[in-house]
N, C-alpha and C positions, 0 to 999 in steps of 0.2 A: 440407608438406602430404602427406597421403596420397592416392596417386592411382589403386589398385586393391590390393584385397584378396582373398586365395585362400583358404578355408578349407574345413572338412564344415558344413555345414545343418543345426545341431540344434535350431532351434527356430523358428514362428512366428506370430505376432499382429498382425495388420495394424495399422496397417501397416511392423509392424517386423520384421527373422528377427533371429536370433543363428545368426553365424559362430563357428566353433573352430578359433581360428588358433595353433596350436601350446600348446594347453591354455589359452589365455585366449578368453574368452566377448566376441566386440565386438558390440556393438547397430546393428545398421543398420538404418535409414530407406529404404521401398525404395516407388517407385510403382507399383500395382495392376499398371502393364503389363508391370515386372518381375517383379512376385511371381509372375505367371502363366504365368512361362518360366524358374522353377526345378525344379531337379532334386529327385525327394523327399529326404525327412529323412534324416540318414546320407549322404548325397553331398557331392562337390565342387564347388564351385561360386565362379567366378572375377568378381568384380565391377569394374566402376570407379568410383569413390569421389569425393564433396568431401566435405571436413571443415570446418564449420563452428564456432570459436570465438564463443561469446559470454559476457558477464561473468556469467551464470547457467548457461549447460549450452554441451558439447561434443556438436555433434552428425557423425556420419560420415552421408552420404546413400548411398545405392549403384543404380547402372544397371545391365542387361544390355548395354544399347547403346551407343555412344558419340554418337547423334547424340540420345539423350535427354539425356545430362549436359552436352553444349553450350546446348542447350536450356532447361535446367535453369538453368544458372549465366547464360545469358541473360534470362532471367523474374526471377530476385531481383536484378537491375539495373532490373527498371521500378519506379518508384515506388508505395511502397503494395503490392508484392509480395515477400514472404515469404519462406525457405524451404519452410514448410508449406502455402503457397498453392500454389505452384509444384512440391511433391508430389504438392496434388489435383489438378492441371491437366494431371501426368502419369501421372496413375490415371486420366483420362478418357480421355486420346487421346494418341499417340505423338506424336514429332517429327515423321513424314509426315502425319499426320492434322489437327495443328498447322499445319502450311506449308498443306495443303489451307485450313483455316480464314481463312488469313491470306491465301491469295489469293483467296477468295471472298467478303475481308471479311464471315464469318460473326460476328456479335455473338450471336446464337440460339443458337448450338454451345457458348457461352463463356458463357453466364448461366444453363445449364443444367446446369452443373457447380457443384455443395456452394462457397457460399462466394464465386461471383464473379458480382457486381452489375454492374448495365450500365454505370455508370461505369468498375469497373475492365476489363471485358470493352474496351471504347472504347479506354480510354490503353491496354491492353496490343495492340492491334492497330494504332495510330499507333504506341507505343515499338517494338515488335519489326518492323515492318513498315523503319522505320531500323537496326534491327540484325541486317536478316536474313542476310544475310554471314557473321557472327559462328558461328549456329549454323546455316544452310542448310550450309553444307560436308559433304560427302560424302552425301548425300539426293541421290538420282539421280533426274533429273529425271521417266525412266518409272516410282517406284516415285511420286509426288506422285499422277501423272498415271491411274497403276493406283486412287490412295487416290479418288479424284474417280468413277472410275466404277464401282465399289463402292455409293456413294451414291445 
C-alpha cells in the first residue's frame, strides 16, 4: 500500500491535484479540507495516502491530517459508503467537526452535505458511533470540545 506521498503541487481540479513525484505525474483525490491547506503551485507538499484498487480504476486518496485518513478509511467500512462518499463527507467537515456530529447525534449536519440522505446519515452515526475508537485516536478531547463551541 502506499502510505504518504511527497512531491511539488502542479496541478488542481477539485477535487483532485497532481503531485510530481520524481518526474511522474500521480492523481490524487484529496477532500476540500485538504485542498484548503495546501501550499501554492510549484511547492512541496507531503500527504498521507490510501490506495485504493478496484477491477476498473486505481485510485490514491490523500489527507493533510492523519485523523482525517483514519476517518476516512473508517467511513468506507460502513455499508453503503464509498470512497467518493466518504471524500464528500470530508470536504464538509473534519475529523473534529465529525466526532462533534456524532456526539450530538447531529443527522441535520450529515443530510446537508451533496449526496447523504437520512438513511445513510442514521446508519453512518449508529456504524461509526461503534467504531469510534478506531478513528477518535489522537483527536484531543479539548480540540472536539473547542469544535462544539464555535457552533
Amino acid at each position: 500500500m502506499i502510505g504518504q506521498i511527497r512531491g511539488k503541487l502542479i496541478g488542481r481540479q477539485v477535487p483532485e491535484i497532481l503531485l510530481d513525484v520524481g518526474g511522474i505525474g500521480y492523481e490524487v483525490q484529496v477532500p476540500m479540507t485538504t485542498l484548503y491547506q495546501l501550499p501554492d503551485l510549484g511547492q512541496e507538499v507531503t500527504l498521507l495516502t490510501h490506495f485504493v484498487v478496484r477491477e476498473d480504476a486505481q485510485q490514491l486518496f490523500g489527507f493533510i491530517d492523519a485523523a482525517d485518513r483514519r476517518l476516512f478509511r473508517a467511513l468506507i467500512k460502513v455499508s453503503g459508503v464509498g470512497p467518493r462518499l466518504a471524500l464528500t463527507l470530508l470536504s464538509g467537515m473534519n475529523a473534529v467537526d465529525f466526532a462533534k456530529c456524532l456526539q450530538r447525534n447531529d443527522i441535520t449536519a450529515l443530510v446537508a452535505l451533496p449526496g447523504v440522505g437520512r438513511k445513510t446519515a442514521e446508519r453512518l452515526l449508529v456504524e461509526m458511533r461503534d467504531k469510534a475508537s478506531d478513528w477518535l485516536e489522537g483527536l484531543a478531547p479539548e480540540s472536539i470540545a473547542a469544535a462544539s463551541e464555535v457552533r
